[in-house]
VEXDREN-2710 file (C-alpha; in Angstrom, 1 decimal):
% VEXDREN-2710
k/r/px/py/pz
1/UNK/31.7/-9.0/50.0
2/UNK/31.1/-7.4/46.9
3/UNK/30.0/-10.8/45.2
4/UNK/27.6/-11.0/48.0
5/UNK/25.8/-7.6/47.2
6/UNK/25.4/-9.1/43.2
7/UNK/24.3/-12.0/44.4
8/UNK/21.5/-10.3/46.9
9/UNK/21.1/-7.7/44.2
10/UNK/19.8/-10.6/41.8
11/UNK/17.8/-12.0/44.6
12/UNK/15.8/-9.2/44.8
13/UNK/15.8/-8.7/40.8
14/UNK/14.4/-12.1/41.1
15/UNK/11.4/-11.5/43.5
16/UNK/10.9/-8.3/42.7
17/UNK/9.6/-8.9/38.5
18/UNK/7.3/-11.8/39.9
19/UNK/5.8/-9.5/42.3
20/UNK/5.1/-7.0/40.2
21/UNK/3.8/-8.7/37.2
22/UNK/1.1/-10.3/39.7
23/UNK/0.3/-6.5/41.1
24/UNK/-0.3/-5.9/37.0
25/UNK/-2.5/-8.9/36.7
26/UNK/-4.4/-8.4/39.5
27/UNK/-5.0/-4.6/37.5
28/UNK/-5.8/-5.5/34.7
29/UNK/-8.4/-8.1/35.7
30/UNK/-10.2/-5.1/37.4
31/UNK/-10.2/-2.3/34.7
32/UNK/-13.4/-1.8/32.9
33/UNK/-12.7/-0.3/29.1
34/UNK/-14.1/3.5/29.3
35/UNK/-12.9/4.7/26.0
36/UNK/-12.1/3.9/22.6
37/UNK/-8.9/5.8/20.5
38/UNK/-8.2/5.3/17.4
39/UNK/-4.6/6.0/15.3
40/UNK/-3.8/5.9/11.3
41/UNK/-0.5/5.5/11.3
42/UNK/0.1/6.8/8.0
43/UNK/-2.4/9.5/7.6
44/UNK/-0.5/11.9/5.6
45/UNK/-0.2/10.1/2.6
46/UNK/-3.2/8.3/2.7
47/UNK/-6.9/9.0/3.6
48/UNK/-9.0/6.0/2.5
49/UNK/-10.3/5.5/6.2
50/UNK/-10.5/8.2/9.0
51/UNK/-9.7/7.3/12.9
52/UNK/-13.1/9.0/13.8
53/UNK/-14.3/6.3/11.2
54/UNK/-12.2/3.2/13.0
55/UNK/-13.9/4.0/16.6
56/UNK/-17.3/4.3/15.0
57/UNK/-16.9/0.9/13.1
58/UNK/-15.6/-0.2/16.9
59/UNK/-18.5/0.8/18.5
60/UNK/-20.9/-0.5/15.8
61/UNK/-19.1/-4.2/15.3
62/UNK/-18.9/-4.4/19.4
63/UNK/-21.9/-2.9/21.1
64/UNK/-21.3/-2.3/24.6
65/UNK/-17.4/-2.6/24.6
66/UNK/-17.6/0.6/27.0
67/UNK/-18.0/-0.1/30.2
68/UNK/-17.0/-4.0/30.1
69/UNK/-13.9/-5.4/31.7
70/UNK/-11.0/-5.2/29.1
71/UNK/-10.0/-9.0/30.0
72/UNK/-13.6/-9.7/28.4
73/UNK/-12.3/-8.3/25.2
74/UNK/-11.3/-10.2/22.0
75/UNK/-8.2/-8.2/20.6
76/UNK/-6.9/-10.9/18.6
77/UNK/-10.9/-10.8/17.5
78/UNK/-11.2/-7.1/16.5
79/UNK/-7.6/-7.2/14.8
80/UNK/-8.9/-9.8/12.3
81/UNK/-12.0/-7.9/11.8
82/UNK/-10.7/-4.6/10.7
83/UNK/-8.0/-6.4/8.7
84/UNK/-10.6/-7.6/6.1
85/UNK/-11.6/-4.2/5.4
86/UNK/-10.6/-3.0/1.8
87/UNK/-8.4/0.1/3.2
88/UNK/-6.7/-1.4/6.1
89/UNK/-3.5/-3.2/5.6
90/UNK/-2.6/-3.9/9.4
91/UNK/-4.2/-3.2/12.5
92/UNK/-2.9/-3.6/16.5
93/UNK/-5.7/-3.9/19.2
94/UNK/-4.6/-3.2/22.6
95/UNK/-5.5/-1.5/26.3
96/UNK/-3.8/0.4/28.9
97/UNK/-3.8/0.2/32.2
98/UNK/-6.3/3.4/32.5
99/UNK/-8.8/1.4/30.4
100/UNK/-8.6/2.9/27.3
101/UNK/-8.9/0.7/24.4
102/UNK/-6.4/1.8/21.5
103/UNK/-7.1/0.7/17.9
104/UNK/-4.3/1.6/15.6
105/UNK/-4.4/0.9/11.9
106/UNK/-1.9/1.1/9.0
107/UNK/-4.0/1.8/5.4
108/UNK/-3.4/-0.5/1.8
109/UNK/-0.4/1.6/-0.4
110/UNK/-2.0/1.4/-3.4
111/UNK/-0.1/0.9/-6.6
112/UNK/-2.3/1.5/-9.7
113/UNK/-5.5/2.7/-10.7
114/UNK/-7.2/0.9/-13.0
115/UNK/-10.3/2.0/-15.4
116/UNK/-12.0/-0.9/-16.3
117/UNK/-14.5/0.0/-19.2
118/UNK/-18.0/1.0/-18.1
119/UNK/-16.4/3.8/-15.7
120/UNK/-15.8/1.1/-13.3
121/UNK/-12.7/1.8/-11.8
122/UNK/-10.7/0.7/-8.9
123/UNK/-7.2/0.4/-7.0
124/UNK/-4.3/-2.4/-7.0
125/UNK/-2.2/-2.2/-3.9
126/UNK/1.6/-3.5/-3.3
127/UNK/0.2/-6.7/-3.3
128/UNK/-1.9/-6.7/-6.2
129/UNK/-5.0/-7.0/-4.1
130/UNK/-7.9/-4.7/-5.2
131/UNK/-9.1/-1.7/-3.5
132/UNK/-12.5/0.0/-3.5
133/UNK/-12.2/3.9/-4.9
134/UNK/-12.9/6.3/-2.3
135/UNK/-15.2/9.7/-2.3
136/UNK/-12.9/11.1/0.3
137/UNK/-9.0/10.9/-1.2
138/UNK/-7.6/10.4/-4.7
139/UNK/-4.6/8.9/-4.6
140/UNK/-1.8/10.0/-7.2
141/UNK/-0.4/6.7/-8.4
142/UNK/0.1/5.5/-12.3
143/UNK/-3.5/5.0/-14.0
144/UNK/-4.1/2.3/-16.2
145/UNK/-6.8/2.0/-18.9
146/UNK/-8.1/0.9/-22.4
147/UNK/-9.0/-2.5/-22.9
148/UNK/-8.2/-4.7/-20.0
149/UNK/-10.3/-7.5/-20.9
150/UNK/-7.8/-8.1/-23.8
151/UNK/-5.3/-9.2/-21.5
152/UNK/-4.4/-13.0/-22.0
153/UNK/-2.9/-12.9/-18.4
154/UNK/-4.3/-10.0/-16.0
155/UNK/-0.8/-10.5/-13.5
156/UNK/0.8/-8.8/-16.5
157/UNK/-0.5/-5.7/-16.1
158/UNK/0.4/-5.9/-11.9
159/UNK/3.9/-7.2/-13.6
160/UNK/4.1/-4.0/-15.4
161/UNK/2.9/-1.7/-13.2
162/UNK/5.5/-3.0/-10.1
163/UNK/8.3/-2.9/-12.4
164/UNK/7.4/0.8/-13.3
165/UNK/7.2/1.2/-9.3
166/UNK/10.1/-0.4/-8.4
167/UNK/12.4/2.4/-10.2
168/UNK/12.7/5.9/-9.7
169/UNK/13.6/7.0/-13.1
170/UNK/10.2/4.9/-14.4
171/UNK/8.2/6.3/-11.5
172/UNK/8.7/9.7/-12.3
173/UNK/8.5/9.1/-16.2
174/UNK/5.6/6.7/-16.8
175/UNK/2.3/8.2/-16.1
176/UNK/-0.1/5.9/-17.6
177/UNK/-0.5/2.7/-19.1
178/UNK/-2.7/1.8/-22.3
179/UNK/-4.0/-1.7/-23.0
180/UNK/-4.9/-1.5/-26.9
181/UNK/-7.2/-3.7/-28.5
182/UNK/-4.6/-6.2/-29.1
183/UNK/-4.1/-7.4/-25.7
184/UNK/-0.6/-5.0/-25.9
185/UNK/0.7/-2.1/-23.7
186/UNK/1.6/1.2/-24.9
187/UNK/2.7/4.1/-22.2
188/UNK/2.4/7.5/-22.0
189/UNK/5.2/9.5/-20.9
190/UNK/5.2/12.5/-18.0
191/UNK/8.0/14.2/-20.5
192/UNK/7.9/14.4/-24.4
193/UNK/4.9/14.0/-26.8
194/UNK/5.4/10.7/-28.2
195/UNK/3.8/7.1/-26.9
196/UNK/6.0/4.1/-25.9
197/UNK/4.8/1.0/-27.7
198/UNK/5.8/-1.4/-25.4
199/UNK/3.9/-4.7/-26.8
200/UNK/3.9/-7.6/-24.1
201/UNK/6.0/-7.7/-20.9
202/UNK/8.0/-10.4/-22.5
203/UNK/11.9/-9.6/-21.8
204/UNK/10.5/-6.5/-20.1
205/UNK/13.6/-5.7/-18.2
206/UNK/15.6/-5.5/-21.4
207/UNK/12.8/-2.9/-22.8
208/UNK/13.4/-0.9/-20.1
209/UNK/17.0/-0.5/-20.6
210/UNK/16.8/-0.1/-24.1
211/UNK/14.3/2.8/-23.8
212/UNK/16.5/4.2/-20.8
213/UNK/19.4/4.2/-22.9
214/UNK/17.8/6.7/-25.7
215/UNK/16.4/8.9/-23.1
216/UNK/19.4/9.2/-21.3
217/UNK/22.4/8.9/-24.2
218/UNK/20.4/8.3/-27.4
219/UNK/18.0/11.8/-27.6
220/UNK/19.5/15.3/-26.5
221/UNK/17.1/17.6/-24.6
222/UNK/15.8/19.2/-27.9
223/UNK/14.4/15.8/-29.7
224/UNK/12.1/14.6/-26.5
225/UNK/9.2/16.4/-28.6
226/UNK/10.5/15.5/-32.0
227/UNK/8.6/11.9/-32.0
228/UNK/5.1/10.6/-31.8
229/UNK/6.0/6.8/-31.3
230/UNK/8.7/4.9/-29.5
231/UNK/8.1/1.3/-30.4
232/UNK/9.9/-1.6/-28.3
233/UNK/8.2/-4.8/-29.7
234/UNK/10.6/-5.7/-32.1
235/UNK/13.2/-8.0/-30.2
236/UNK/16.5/-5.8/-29.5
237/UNK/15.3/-3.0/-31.8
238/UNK/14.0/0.3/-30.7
239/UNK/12.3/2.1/-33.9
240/UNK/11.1/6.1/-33.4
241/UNK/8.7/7.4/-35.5
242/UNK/9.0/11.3/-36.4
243/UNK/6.2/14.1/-35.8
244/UNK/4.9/14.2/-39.5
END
């Protein structure tokens, strides 16, 4: 007997889902969109692009969304079209059943700000993809500068600037990075007086560690100021030059 109960039980699982789902379809056919929300998800950290700004941009790109049928609307459509905008790194497009039409968006991280000559200036985000500057929000990241142009390769500088990123210890050290006339880096540090001559990101990874090494068993607290250059373009070497 108790087999038979499942078994009914799952019969009426079985009908019931079907039923329901058409009950939902025959909603949704009927519900006519009568307002538009918009969500930044991460809106805390970043302000590039405000929601009152997303349902404005709505209401402009789709003229007379309010008040049609939400079966009539494009999601997929509107997702694609906020996702080229320079500040928007994802966006979902969907309605309720009460007609309300939610747009919720997810903003570029970006990485690096770079000056460019000519007080041109601009953002790289996570992905290296370029970001327009905004009036509204600054956002602290590591700045780079000098002569850009120099570069042989410009990924080098995104190379760089990941790498610095992508640790904690070079995240919280490395402030900004200098491209010098030669085409080479040279960073400042947060702590101590001196400059990093870096040179190209060639073994980069072993530069790192090197320099890690003398900040962390190489110099004692009281020798941080003691140097105006740390130089790591001479293959395994690291030369410091004293204050004169």
């Amino acid at each position: 007997m108790r087999r038979l109960y499942q078994i009914l039980g799952l019969g009426i699982l079985g009908l019931y889902f079907p039923v329901m789902m058409a009950f939902v379809s025959v909603d949704r056919a009927g519900v006519v969109c009568r307002e538009v929300r918009s969500e930044i998800s991460d809106s805390v950290t970043n302000r590039f692009i405000t929601a009152d700004e997303i349902r404005a941009l709505t209401l402009e790109r789709y003229p007379g969304i309010l008040g049609r049928l939400t079966d009539e609307i494009n999601t997929e459509d509107m997702e694609m079209f906020f996702e080229k905008h320079p500040a928007i790194d994802n966006c979902e497009v969907y309605y309720t059943l009460g007609g309300v039409l939610r747009v919720e968006v997810e903003q570029k991280v970006p990485m690096l700000r770079v000056f460019n000559g000519s007080n041109k200036s601009y953002y790289l985000d996570r992905e290296g993809l370029k970001m327009p500057i905004s009036l509204k929000h600054t956002a602290h990241v590591l700045v780079a500068n000098g002569h850009i142009d120099k570069l042989k390769n410009g990924d080098d500088l995104f190379d760089l600037a990941q790498y610095i990123n992508s640790d904690l210890f070079w995240r919280s050290q490395i402030e900004q990075i200098y491209v010098d006339s030669k085409g080479e880096f040279v960073l400042a540090p947060r702590v101590g007086d001196h400059l990093i001559e870096f040179g190209t990101i060639d073994n980069m990874a072993v530069k790192f560690r090197n320099l890690k090494a003398l900040y962390q068993n190489g110099w004692d607290a009281r020798e941080w100021n003691l140097y105006r250059k740390v130089s790591l373009k001479y293959n395994g070497q690291i030369v410091c030059s004293k204050v004169e």
